[in-house]
C-alpha positions as CSV (number, residue, x, y, z in Angstrom):
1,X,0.0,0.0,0.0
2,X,1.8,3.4,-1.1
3,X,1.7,5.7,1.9
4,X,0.5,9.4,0.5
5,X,1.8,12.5,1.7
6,X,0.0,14.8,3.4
7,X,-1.1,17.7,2.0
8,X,1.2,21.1,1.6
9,X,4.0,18.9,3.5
10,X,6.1,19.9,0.6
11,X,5.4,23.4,1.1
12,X,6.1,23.3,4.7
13,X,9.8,22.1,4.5
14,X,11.6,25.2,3.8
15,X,9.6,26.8,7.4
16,X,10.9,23.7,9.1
17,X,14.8,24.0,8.1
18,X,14.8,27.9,8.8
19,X,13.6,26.7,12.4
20,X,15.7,24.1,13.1
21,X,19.0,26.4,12.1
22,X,17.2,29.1,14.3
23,X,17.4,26.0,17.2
24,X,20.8,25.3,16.8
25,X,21.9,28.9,17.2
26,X,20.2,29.2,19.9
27,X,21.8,26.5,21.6
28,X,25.4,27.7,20.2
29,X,24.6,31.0,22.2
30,X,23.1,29.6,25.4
31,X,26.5,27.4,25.8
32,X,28.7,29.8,25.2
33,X,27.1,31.7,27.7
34,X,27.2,29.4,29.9
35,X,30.6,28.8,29.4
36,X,31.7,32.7,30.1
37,X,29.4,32.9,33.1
38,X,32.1,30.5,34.8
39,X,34.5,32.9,34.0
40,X,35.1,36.0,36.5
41,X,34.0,39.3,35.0
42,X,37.0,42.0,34.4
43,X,38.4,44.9,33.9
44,X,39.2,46.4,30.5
45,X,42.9,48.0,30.6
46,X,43.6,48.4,26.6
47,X,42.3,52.0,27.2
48,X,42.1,52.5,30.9
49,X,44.2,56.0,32.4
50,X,43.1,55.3,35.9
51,X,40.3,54.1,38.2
52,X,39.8,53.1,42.1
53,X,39.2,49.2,42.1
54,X,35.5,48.2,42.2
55,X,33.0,45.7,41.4
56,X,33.8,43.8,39.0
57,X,36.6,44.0,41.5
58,X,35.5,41.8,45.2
59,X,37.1,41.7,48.3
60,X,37.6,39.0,51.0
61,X,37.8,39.4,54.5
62,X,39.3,36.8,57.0
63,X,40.3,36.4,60.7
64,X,43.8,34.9,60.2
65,X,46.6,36.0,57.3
66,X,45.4,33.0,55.1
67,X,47.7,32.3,51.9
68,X,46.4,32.2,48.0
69,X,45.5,28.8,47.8
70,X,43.1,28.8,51.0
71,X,41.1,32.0,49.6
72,X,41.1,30.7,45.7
73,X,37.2,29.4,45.4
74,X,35.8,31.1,48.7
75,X,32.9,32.9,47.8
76,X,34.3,37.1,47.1
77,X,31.8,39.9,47.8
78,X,31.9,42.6,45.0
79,X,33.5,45.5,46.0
80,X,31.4,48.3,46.2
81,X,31.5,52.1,47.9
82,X,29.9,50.9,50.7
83,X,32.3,48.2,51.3
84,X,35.7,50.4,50.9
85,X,35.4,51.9,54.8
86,X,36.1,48.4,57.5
87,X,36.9,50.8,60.8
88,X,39.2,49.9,63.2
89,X,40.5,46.0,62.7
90,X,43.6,43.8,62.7
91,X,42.0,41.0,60.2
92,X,43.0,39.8,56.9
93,X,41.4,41.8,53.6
94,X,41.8,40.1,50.1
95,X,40.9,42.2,46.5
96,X,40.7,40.3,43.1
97,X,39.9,41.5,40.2
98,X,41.1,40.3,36.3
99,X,42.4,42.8,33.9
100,X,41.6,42.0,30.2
101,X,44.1,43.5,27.9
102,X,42.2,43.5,23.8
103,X,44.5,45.8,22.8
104,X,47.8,44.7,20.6
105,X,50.1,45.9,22.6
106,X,51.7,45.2,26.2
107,X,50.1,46.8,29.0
108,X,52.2,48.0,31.8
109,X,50.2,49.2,34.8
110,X,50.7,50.5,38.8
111,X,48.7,49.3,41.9
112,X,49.1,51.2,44.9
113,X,46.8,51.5,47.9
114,X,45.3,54.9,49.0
115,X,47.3,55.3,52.3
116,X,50.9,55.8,53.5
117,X,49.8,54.1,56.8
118,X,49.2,50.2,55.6
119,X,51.2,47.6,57.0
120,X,51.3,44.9,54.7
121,X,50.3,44.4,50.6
122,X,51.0,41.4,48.8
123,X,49.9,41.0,45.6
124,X,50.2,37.4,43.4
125,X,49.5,38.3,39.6
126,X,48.6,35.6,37.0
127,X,49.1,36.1,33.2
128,X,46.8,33.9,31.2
129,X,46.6,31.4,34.0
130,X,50.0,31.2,34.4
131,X,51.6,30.3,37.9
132,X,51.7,33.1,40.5
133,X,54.3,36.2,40.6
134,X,54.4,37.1,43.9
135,X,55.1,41.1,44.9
136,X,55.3,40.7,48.8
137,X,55.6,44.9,50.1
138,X,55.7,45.9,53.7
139,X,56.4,49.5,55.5
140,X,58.3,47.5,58.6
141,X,61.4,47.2,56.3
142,X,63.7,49.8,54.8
143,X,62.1,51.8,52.3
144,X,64.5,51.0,49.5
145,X,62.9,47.5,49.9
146,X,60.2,48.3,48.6
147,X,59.6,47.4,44.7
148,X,58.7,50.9,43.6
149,X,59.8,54.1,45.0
150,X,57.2,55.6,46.0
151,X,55.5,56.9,49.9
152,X,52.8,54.4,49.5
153,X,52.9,50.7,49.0
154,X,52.6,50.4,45.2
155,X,54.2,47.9,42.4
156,X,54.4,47.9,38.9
157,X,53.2,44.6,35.9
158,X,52.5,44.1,32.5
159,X,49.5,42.3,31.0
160,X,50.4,41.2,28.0
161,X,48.3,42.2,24.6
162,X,45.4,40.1,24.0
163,X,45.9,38.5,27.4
164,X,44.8,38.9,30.9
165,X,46.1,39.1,34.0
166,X,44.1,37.9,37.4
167,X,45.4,39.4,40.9
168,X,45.0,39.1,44.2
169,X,46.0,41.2,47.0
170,X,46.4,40.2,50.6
171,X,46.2,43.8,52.9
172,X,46.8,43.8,56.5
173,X,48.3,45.6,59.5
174,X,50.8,44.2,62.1
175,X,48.3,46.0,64.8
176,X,44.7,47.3,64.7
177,X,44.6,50.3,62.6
178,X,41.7,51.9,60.2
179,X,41.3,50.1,57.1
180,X,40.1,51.4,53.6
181,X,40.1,49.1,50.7
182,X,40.3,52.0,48.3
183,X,43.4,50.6,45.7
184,X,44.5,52.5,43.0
185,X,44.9,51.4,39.3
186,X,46.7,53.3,37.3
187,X,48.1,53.0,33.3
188,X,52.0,53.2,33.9
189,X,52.7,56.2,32.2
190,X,49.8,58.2,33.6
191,X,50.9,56.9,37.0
192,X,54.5,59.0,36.3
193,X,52.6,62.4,35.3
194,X,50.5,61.7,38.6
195,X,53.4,61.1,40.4
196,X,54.9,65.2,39.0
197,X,51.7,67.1,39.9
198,X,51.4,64.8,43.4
199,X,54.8,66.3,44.4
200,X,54.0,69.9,43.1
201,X,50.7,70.0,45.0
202,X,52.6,68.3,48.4
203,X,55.6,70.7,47.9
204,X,53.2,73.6,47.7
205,X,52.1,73.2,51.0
206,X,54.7,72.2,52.7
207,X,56.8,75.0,51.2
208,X,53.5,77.2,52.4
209,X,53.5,75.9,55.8
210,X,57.7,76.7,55.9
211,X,56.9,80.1,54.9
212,X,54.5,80.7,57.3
213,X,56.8,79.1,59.8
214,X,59.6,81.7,59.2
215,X,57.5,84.7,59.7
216,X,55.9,83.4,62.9
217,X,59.9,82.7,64.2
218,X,60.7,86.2,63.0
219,X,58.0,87.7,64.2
220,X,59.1,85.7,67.9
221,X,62.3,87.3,67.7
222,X,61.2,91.1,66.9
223,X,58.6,91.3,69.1
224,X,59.7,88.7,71.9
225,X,56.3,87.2,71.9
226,X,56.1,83.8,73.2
227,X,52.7,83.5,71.1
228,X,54.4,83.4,68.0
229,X,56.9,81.1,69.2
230,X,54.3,78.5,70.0
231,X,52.6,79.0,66.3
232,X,55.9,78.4,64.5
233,X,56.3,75.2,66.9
234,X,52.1,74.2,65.8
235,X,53.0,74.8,62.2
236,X,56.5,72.5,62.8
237,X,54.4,69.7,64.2
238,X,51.5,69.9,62.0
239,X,53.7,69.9,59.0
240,X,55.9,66.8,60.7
241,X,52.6,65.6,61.3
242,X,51.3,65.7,57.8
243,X,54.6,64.3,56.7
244,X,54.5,61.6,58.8
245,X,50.7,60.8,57.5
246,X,51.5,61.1,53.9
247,X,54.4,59.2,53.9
248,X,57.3,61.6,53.2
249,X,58.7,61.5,56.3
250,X,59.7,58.1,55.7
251,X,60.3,58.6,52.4
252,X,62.9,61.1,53.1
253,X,63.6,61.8,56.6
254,X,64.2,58.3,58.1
255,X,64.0,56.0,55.5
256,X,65.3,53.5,57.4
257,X,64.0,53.8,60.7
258,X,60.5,51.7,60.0
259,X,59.6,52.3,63.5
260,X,59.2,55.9,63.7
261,X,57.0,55.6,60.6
262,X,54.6,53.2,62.2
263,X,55.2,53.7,65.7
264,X,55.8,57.7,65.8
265,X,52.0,58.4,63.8
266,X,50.4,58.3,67.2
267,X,52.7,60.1,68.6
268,X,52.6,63.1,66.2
269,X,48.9,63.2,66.8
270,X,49.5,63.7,70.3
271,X,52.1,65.9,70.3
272,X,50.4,68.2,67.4
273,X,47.3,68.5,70.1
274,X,49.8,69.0,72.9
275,X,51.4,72.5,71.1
276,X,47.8,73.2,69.9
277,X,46.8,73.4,73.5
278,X,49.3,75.5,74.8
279,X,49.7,78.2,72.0
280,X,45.3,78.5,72.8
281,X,46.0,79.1,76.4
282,X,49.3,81.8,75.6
283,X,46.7,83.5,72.4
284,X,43.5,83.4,74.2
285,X,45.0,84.1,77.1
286,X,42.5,81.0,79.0
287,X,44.5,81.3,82.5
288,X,42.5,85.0,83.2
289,X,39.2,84.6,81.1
290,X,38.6,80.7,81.3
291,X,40.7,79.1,84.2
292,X,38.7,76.3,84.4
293,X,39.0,75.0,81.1
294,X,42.7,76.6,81.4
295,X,43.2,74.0,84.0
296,X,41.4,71.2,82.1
297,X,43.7,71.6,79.3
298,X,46.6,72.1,81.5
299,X,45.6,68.0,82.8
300,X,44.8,67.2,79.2
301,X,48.3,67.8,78.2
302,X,49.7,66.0,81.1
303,X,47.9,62.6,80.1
304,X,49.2,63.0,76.4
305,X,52.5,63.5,77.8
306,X,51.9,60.2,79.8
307,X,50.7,58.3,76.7
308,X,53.4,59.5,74.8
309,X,55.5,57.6,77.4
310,X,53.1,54.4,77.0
311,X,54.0,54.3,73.8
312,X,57.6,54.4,73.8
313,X,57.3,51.8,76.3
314,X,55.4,49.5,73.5
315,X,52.2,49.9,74.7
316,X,50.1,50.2,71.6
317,X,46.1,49.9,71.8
318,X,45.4,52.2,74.9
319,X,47.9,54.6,73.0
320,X,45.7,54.1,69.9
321,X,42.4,55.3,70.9
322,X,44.0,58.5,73.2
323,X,45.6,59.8,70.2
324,X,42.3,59.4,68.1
325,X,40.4,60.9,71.2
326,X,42.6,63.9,71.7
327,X,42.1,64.6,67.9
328,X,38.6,64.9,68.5
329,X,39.4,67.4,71.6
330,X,40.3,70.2,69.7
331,X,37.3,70.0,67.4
332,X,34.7,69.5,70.5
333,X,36.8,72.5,72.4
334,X,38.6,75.1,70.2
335,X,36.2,76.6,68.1
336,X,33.6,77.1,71.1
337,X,35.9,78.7,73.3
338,X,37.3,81.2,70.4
339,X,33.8,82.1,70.2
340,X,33.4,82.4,73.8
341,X,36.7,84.6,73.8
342,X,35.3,87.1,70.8
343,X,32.3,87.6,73.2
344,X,34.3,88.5,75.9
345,X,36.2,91.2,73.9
346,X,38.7,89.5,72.3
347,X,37.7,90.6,68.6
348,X,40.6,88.7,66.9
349,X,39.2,85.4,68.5
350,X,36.6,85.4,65.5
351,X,39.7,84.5,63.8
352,X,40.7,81.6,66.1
353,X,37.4,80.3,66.0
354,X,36.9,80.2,62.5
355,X,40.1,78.5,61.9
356,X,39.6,75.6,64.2
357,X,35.5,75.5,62.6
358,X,37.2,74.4,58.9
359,X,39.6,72.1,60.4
360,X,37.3,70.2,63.2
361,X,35.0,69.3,59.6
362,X,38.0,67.7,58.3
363,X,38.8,66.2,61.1
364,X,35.3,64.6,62.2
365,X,34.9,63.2,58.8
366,X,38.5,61.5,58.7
367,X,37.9,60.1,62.4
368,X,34.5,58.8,61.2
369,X,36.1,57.2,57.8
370,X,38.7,55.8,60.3
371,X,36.4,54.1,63.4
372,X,33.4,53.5,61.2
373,X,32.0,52.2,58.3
374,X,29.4,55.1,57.9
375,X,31.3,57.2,54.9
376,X,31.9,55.0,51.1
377,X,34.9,57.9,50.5
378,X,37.8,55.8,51.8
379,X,40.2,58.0,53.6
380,X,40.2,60.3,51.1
381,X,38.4,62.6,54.2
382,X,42.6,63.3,55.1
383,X,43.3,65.2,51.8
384,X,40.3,67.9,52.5
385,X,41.5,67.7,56.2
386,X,45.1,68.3,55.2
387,X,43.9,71.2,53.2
388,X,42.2,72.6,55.7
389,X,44.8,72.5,58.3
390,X,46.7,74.7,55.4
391,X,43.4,77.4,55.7
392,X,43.6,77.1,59.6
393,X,47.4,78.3,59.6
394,X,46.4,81.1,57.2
395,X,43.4,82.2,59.6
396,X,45.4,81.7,62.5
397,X,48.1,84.1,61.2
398,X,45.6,86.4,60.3
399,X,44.2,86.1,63.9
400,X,47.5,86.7,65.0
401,X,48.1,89.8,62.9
402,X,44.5,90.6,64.2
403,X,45.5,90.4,67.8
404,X,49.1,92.5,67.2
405,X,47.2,95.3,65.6
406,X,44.7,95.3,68.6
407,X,47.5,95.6,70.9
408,X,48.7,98.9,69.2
409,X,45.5,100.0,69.1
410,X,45.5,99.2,73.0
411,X,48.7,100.8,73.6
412,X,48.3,103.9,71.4
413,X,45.1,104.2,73.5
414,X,47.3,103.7,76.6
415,X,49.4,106.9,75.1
416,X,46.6,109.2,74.3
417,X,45.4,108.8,78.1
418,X,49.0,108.9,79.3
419,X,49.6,112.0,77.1
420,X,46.2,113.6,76.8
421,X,43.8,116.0,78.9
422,X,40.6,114.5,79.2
423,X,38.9,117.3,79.2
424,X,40.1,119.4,76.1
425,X,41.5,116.2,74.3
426,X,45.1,118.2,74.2
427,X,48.4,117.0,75.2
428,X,50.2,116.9,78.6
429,X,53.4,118.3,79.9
430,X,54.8,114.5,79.0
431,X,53.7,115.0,75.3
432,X,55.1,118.3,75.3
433,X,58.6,117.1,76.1
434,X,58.1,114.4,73.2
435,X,57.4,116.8,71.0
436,X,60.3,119.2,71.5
437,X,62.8,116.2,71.0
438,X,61.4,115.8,67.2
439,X,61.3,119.4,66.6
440,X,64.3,119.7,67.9
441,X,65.6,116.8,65.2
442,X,63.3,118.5,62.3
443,X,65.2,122.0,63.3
444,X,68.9,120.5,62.8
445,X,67.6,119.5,59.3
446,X,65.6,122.3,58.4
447,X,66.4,125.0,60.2
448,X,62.6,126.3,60.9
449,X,62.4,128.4,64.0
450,X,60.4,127.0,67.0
451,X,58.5,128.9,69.3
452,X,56.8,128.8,72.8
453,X,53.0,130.1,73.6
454,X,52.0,130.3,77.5
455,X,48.5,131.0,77.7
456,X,46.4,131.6,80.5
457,X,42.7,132.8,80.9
458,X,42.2,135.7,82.2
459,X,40.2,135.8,85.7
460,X,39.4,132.1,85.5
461,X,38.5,132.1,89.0
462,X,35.5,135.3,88.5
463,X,34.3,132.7,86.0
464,X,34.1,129.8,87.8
465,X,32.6,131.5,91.1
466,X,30.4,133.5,89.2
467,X,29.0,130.9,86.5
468,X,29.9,127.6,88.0
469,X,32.8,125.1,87.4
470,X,31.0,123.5,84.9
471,X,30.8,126.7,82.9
472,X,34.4,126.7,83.8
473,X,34.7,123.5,81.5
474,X,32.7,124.0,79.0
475,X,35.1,127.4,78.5
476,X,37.7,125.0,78.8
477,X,36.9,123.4,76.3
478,X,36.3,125.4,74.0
479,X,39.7,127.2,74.2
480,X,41.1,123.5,73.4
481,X,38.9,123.5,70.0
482,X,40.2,126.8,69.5
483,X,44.1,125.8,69.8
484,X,43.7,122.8,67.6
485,X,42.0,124.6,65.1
486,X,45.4,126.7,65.0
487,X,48.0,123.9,65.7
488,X,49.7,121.6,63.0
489,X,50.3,117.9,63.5
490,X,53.7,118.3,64.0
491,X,53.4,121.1,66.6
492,X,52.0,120.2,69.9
493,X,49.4,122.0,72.0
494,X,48.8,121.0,75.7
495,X,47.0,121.6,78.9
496,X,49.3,122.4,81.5
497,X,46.8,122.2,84.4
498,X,43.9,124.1,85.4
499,X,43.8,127.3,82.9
500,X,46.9,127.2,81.8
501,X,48.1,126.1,77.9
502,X,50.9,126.0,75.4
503,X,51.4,125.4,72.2
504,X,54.9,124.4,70.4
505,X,54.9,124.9,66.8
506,X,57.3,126.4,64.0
507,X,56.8,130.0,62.3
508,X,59.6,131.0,59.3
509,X,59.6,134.0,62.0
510,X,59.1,136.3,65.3
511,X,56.7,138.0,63.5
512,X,54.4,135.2,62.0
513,X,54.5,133.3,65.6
514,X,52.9,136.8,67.1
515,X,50.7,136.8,64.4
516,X,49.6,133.2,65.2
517,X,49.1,134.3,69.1
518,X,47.0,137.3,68.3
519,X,44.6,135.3,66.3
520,X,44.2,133.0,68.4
521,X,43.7,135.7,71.3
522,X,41.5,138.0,69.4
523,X,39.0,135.1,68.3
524,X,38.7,133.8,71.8
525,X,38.0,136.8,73.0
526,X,35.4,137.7,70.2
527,X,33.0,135.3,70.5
528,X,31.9,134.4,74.2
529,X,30.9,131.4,75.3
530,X,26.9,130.6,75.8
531,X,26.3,128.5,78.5
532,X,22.5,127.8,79.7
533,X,21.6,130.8,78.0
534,X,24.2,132.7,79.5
535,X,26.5,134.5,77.3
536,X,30.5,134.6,79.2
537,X,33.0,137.0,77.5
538,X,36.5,135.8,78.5
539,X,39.8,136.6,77.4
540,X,43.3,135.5,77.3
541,X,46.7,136.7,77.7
542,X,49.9,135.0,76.5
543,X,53.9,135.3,76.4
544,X,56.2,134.3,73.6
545,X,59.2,133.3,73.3
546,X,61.8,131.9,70.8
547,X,63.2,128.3,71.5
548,X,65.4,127.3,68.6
549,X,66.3,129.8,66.1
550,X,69.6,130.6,64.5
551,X,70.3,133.0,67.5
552,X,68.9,131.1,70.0
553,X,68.8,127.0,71.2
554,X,67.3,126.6,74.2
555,X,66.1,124.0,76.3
556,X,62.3,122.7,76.7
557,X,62.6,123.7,80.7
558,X,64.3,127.4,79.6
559,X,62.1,128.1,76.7
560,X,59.0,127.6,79.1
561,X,60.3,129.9,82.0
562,X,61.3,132.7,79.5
563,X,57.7,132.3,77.9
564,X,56.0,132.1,81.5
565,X,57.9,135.4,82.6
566,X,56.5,136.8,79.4
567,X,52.8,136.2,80.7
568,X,53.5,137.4,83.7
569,X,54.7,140.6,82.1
570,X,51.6,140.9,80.0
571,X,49.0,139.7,83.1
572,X,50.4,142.3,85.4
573,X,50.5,145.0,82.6
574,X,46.8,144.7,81.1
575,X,46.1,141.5,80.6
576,X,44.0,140.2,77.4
577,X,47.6,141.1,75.6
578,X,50.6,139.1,74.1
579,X,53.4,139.5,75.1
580,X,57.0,138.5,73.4
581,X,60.1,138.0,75.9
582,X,62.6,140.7,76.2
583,X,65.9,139.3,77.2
584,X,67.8,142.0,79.6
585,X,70.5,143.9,77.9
């Protein structure tokens, strides 16, 4: 029996071949996925300038330093923002990541972590599966040892081209410290230009902070102020402080002395808030206004001291957390108590406060990126802070700058009421003997004459009996306007006492300096003085007399007994006169 084909079969062939190819490709794709999703993700470097390591990059963390082959296989967390801040801990962390070169050329790149401060990095790099090149780098050794030379733990590889290379790197401390898995990755060559504006930016500061460090030690040795001394020694130990932190301290100070680098951090911290604390009490002067937090800091200093000792003596956790708590003193303390100190008077404490308001920010956002696991930046919080301890020196400078000019002002102030009347505002006798010294200077040079006025008012007593002492004063002071309406700011014009004046001041002659007293006489006695309605004419009589002219040099206590004998002459003769010494022949 012939077996018939069903109808439009023939037709329906060419629909099933299209879907059986479209099958097989499907299946082609699904296993080749399959295949790469056993494969670790990467990183694509053919391009890549620079970038901090992250997911695909993942991170391991373990109790004991475990070696390569215990961590190969464990199950990696992907290494994210949120995972880069671990706080305070002494355990093992492990990075791995694979960098795919596509391009067609070698591939040389730099890993270096973020901090100066890391104990411990070693890295095992494998090229296309290859066995393991190890890179073991550690700041406990010189720092020649290390494979590149540079102030953080760093080294340097090659991924071929078209290859790949997978790496793994071990980070740990010797002690407890604060751990950021923030790892740089950097194309070689852009890792060398890094490297020139890295150093031009650090040498910038530091060569600021030297700078300011001179003029605070030269202004200590002009002025003999302590104050600045102890700013030039905060600006020494926050720079040392900063060196130490960064890593050119070790780099270039002791580079073979591994235990000041690891062992001395603390104890720049400490010392750094030690100075801090005693040029606050010398510039805000804390022992008068604030003795009780003078005293507090006083005790505070003493227990740094103490821990300082600890740690030389190889304690190292207690020392630990009282050098990250007395950072945090002078950012719960400082900028309060400059504020405090503005409010009690002290204007250039605005200063002082505002300084230490911009560093405690730095500071409470690297002490939280160190304890905690709060902030996803890393410890990049230290670079804001260290530019901020740069602002605070400025502000502080200008604080003290601040403070020296409102000291002059204070002891010009101290001058005018040592050398002034209150009354009239004039000068005194003391001012009066200034003054003749510099005329007596500006006369060798110029050879102006310099003369004497003695004035006195003329029945000052009637006046006060008759109108009261008040009246008295206000008479006073109007002859006191009157004088400095007539008196130059070289010459000097001064209450004696009571109702008695002079004025010292340069004339080309005899004649103009009697001119000058008879104005001055005639318009005081022109126009009276109204008082409560009360109109008081008053007059005034003076003697002149020459005190350094080509003829004549004499001294300040002559010149005013020839001028006094003068007034008497004219007070005995008429009064309301001026009269001009006669010497005897």
């Amino acid at each position: 029996m012939q077996r018939r084909t069903p109808p439009g079969w023939k037709n329906a062939c060419p629909s099933f071949k299209v879907a059986k190819w479209a099958l097989a490709l499907l299946l082609l794709w699904l296993s080749s996925a399959l295949v790469k999703a056993g494969e670790p993700d990467s990183i694509e470097i053919g391009t890549l300038q620079h970038q901090l390591l992250r997911a695909p990059a993942s991170y391991l963390v373990t109790d004991t330093r475990s070696s390569l082959t215990e961590v190969i296989g464990r199950d990696f967390q992907p290494l994210t923002d949120r995972s880069v801040n671990q706080g305070i801990s002494s355990r093992t962390y492990w990075i791995h990541v694979r960098l795919q070169n596509s391009s067609h050329q070698d591939r040389r790149w730099v890993m270096h972590h973020e901090t100066a401060y890391l104990d411990n990095v070693t890295a095992y790099v494998m090229d296309d599966g290859k066995s393991p090149h190890t890179i073991a780098m550690t700041d406990r050794g010189p720092f020649d040892a290390r494979p590149l030379d540079y102030r953080k733990l760093a080294f340097a590889h090659t991924t071929p081209a078209g290859g790949w290379s997978d790496v793994y790197l071990r980070l740990d401390y010797d002690k407890a410290d604060s751990v950021s898995l923030n790892v740089h990755f950097w194309e070689h060559q852009a890792f060398v230009q890094r490297l020139h504006k890295e150093y031009l930016l650090f040498g910038s500061y530091f060569g600021m902070i030297l700078a300011l460090c001179l003029i605070a030690l030269l202004f200590a040795l002009v002025m003999r102020e302590s104050t600045y001394l102890y700013y030039a020694l905060f600006l020494i130990i926050s720079g040392a402080m900063w060196a130490q932190i960064n890593g050119f301290a070790y780099q270039y100070l002791f580079p073979h002395l591994p235990y000041w680098h690891n062992e001395g951090c603390h104890i720049s911290y400490l010392l750094f808030v030690i100075v801090t604390f005693q040029f606050t009490r010398r510039f805000l002067h804390t022992s008068e206004y604030f003795p009780r937090i003078d005293r507090l800091m006083y005790g505070l200093q003493a227990v740094m001291i103490l821990a300082i000792g600890l740690r030389l003596l190889g304690d190292y956790d207690v020392v630990l957390h009282i050098a990250y708590g007395s950072l945090t003193l002078p950012l719960l303390l400082l900028p309060a108590l400059g504020w405090f100190a503005y409010r009690k008077g002290l204007v250039y404490a605005r200063w002082f406060a505002l300084a230490w308001l911009i560093y405690s920010l730095g500071l409470v956002i690297s002490l939280v990126s160190a304890y905690t696991k709060l902030l996803p930046w890393g410890m990049d919080a230290l670079i804001y802070t260290q530019i901020g301890s740069l602002l605070e020196s400025l502000f502080l400078l200008v604080a003290l700058g601040e403070r020296l000019r409102s000291r002059e002002e204070d002891r010009r102030q101290a001058l005018r009421l040592a050398n002034h009347d209150p009354l009239t505002q004039l000068g005194n006798r003391r001012l009066l003997a200034q003054q003749y010294d510099l005329m007596a200077r500006r006369f060798e040079s110029d050879g102006v004459p310099v003369f004497l006025l003695m004035i006195d008012l003329d029945h000052f007593k009637a006046l006060n009996d008759t109108y009261g002492h008040l009246a008295g004063d206000h008479i006073l002071q109007k002859l006191g306007g009157l004088l400095r309406q007539y008196c130059q700011d070289s010459d000097a014009c001064v209450r004696l006492g009571g109702e008695e004046f002079a004025m010292l001041f340069q004339a080309r002659d005899q004649q103009a300096a009697l001119d000058t007293a008879e104005r001055i006489r005639q318009a005081f006695c022109r126009i009276p003085t109204v008082y409560r309605d009360q109109r008081i004419v008053h007059t005034l009589s003076i003697g002149l007399t020459p005190v350094l002219t080509a003829e004549h040099q004499l001294s300040l206590q002559e010149a005013m007994i020839q001028a006094d004998e003068a007034l008497y002459q004219g007070k005995v003769s008429s009064r309301n006169c001026t009269t001009v010494y006669q010497t005897a022949t």
